[in-house]
C-alpha positions in Angstrom: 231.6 48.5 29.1 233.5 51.9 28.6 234.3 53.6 31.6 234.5 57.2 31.3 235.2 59.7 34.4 235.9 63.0 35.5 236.3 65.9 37.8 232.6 66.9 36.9 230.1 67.3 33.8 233.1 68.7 31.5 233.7 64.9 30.8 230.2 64.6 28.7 231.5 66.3 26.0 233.8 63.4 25.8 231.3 60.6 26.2 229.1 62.5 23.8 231.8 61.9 20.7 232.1 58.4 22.1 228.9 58.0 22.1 228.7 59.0 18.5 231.1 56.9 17.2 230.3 53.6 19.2 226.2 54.2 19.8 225.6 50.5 20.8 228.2 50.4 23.7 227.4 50.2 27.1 228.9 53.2 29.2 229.1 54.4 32.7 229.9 57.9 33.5 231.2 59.0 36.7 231.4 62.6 37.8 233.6 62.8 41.0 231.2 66.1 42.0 232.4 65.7 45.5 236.1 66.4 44.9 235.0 69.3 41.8 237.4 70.9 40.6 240.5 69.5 40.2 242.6 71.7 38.2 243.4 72.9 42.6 244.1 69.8 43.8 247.4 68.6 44.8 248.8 66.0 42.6 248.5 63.2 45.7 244.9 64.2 46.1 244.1 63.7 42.2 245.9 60.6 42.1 244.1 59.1 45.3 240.6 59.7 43.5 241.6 58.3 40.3 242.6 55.5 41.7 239.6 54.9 43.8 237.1 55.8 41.0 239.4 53.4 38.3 238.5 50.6 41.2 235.4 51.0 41.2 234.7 51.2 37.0 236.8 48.3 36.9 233.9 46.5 40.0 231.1 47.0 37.4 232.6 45.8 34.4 235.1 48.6 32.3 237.0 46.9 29.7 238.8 50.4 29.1 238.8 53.8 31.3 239.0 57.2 29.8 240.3 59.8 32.1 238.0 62.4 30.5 239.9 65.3 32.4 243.1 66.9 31.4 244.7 67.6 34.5 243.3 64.0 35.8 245.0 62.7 32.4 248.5 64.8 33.5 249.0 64.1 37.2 247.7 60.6 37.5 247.1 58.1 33.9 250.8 56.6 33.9 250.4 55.7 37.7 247.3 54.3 36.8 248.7 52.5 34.5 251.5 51.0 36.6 248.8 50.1 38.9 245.9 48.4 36.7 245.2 45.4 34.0 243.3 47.2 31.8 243.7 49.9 29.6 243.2 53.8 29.6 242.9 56.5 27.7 244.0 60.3 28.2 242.8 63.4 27.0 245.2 65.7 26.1 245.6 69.3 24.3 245.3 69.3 21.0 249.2 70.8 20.5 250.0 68.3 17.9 246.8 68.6 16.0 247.1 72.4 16.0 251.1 72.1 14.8 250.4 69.9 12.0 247.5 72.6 10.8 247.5 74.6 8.2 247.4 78.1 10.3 250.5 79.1 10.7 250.4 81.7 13.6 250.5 81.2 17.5 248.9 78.4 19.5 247.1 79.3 22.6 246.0 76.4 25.1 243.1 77.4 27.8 243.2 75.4 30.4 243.2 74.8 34.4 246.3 75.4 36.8 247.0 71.7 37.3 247.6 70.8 33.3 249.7 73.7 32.8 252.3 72.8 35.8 252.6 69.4 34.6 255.7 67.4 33.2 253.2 66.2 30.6 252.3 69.1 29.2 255.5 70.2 28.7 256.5 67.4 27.1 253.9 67.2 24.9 254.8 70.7 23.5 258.2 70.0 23.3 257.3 66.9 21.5 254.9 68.3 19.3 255.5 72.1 18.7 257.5 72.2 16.1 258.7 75.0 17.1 255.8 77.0 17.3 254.8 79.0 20.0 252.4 77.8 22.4 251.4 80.1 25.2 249.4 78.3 28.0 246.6 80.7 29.5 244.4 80.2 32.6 241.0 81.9 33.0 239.7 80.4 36.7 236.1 80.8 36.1 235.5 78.7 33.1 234.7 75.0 34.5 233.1 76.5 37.0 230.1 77.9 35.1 229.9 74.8 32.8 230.1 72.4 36.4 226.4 74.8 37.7 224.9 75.2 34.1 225.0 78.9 34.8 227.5 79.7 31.0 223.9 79.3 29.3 222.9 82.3 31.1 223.3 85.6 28.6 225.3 87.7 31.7 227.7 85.2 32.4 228.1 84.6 28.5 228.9 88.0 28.8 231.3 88.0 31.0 233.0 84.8 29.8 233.6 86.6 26.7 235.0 90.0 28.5 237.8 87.7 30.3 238.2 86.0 27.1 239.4 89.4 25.4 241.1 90.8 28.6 243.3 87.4 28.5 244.4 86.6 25.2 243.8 90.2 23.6 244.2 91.1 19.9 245.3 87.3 18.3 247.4 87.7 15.7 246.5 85.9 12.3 246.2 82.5 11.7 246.0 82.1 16.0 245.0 78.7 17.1 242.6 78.4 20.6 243.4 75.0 22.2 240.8 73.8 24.5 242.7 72.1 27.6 239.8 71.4 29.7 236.9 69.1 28.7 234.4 72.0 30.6 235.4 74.0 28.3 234.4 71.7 25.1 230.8 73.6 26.1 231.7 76.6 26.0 233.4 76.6 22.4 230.4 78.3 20.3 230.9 81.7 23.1 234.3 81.3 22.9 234.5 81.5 19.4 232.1 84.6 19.4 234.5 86.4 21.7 237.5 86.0 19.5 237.8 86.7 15.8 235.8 84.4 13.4 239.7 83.4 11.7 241.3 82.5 15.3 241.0 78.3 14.6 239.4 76.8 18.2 240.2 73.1 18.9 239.2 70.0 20.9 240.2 66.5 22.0 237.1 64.7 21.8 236.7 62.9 18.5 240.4 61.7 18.6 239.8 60.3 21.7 236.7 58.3 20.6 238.5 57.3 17.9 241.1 56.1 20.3 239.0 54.6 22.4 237.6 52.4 19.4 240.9 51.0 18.7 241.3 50.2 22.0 238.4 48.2 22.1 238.6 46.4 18.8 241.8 45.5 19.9 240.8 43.3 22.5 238.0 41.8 20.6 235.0 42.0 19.0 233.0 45.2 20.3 230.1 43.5 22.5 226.8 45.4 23.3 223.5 44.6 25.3 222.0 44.5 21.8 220.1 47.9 19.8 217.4 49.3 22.0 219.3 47.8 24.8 222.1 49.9 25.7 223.1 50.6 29.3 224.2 54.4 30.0 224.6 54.7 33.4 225.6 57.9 35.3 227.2 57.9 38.3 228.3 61.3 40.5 230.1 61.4 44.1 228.0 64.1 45.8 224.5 64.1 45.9 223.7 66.7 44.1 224.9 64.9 41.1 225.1 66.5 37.7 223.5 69.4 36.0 220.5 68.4 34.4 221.0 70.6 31.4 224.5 69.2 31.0 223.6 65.8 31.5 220.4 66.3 29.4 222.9 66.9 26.4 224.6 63.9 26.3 221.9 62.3 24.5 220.3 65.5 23.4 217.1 64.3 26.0 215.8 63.1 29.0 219.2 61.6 30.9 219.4 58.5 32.6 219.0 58.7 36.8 222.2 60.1 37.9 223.2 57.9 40.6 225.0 58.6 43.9 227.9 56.7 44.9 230.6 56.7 47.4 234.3 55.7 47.0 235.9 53.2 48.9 
């Protein structure tokens, strides 16, 4: 089973490419909708629910864990895997992807408070950069209106595209938009109408199904419940759950019971 968690819904987009690439896998989601969000959260309190949460994938079977979170990725995926037997996978910005690219202007990364204070993110820039420059840019209400459903609303579209424009202004050519946040993977279509059709916007989550593949073939042949039989669990930690309309498009239909849990 692929285990697959994050700070809320944002983390769909993830399992959705996953999904995609490995259809017959078993998968259980977890959205830790008690502790939303955590680009706030101290690094000890991120780290604590990672922890918790990676106990209790690895209690109903994960064979690998995908921190489907940046910031969750940043603050707390080497501890984890100082701590644990099994093996993750991170998402991070797509810095490198953008470098390597063909557009040869500035690279702009969206994302939450957390990722951009972290020692990984700087050293993925300076690893990867080649010496472009890569501005790192926080807009606060973006996971937000992906976590309630409420960005498919036409007046907070709106205004998701005026903040847009107020932050990041006039992009010069050949601009590259790195998405830093997984919520933000759903907003990408108003994103792009809010900047101009040449500025390139990027995301993590086909590279990390990809990864995620060779993970799993690594340790053996890819096992399944069988076509038809699938088991795509999701799993939240308030009570509430997840947003149907979110949840609805990881499969592009009805969703699977979201299930409450609580972490010991």
């Amino acid at each position: 089973m692929i285990g697959v968690f994050d700070s809320g819904a944002g983390g769909l987009a993830i399992l959705r490419e996953i999904k995609r690439l490995l259809p017959d896998a078993d998968t259980t989601y977890l959205a830790d909708t008690g502790a939303f969000p955590y680009g706030d959260k101290s690094p000890e309190f991120v780290i604590e629910r990672c922890t918790r949460i990676t106990r209790l994938l690895i209690g109903r079977g994960a064979r690998v864990i995908v921190l489907a979170c940046n910031t969750a990725t940043v603050v707390a995926i080497e501890q984890l895997r100082n701590s644990f037997d099994i093996p993750f996978v991170g998402v991070e910005p797509a810095i490198k992807v953008a470098a390597d690219g063909a557009n040869p202007g500035p690279i702009f990364v969206l994302m939450t408070a957390n990722t951009a204070a972290g020692a990984k993110y700087t050293s993925l820039v300076e690893r990867h950069a080649g010496g472009r420059t890569v501005r790192p840019l926080v807009i606060g209400m973006l996971a937000a209106v992906v976590e309630d459903g409420s960005f498919q609303q036409e007046e907070v579209a709106t205004e998701i595209r005026r903040q847009v424009k107020q932050t990041l202004g006039e992009l010069p050519p050949g601009s590259q938009v790195v998405l830093g946040c997984t919520h933000y993977i759903f907003l990408k279509d108003i994103l792009q109408t809010a900047l101009d059709q040449g500025v390139e916007i990027l995301e993590p989550g086909a590279a990390v199904a990809r990864q995620v593949e060779r993970v799993l073939s690594s340790q053996g042949p890819i096992t399944t419940t069988g076509p038809g039989k699938k088991k795509n669990i999701l799993l939240a930690t308030s009570a509430e759950g997840l947003s149907k309309a979110l949840a609805a498009g990881l499969a592009g239909a009805a969703p699977p019971p979201c299930e409450h849990v609580i972490l010991s």
